[in-house]
C-alpha positions in Angstrom: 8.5 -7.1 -25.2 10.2 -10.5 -24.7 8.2 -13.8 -24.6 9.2 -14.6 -20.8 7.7 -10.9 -19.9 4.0 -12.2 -21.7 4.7 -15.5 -19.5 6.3 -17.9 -21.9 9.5 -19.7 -22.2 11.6 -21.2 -25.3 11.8 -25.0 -24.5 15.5 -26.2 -24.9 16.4 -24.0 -27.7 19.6 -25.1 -28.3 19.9 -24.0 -32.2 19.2 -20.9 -33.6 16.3 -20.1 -35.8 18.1 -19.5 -39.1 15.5 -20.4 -41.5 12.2 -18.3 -42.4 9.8 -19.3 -39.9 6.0 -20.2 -39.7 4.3 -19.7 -36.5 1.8 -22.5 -35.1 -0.2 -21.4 -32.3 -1.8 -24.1 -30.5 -4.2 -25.0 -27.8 -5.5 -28.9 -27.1 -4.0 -30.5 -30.0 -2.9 -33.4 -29.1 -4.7 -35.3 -31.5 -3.3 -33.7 -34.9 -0.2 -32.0 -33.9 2.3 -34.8 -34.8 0.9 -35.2 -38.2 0.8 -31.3 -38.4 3.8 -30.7 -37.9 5.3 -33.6 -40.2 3.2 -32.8 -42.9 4.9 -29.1 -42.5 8.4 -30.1 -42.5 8.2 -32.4 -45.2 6.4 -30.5 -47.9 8.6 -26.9 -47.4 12.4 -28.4 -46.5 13.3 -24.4 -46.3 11.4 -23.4 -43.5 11.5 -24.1 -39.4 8.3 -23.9 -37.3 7.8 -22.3 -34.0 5.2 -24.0 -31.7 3.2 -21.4 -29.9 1.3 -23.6 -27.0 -0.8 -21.7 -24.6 -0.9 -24.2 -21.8 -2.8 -26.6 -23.5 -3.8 -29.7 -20.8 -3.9 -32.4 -23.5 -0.1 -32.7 -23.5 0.6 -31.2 -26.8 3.7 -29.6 -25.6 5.0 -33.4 -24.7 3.8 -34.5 -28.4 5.9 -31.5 -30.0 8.7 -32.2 -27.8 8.8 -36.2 -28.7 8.7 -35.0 -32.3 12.5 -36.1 -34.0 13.1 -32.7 -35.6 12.3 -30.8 -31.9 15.5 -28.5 -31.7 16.5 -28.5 -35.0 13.8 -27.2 -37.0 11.2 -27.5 -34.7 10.9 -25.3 -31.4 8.4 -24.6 -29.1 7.4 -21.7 -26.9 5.1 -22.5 -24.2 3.3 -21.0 -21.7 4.2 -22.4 -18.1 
């Protein structure tokens, strides 16, 4: 089953995941996901990181999308 059938969509994937990947699910996060998701790209350089948020109403989707390595090796899936 495809993420857009479960109700999500890739935001502005315009690279493809080549790297092995660690999934971050996510709700309301607003306050930690920046440094999160820095602290997880600089200690393992090999790896990319797939944001999973599920709607959250904080605006960590905007946070993750602001971040400077958002469609290289950071991507997000969200729930609409």
């Amino acid at each position: 089953m495809s993420p857009q059938n479960l109700g999500f969509s890739l935001s502005g994937s315009k690279t493809p995941i080549t790297k092995p990947l660690v999934d971050l699910p996510v709700y309301n996060e607003i306050k930690s996901i920046g440094a999160i998701l820095d602290l997880i790209i600089q200690q393992t350089p090999e790896i990319e990181v797939l944001v999973i948020d599920d709607n959250s109403p904080d605006g960590t989707a905007a946070v993750v999308k602001n971040h400077p390595e958002f469609q290289q090796r950071i991507h997000l899936l969200e729930r609409p």
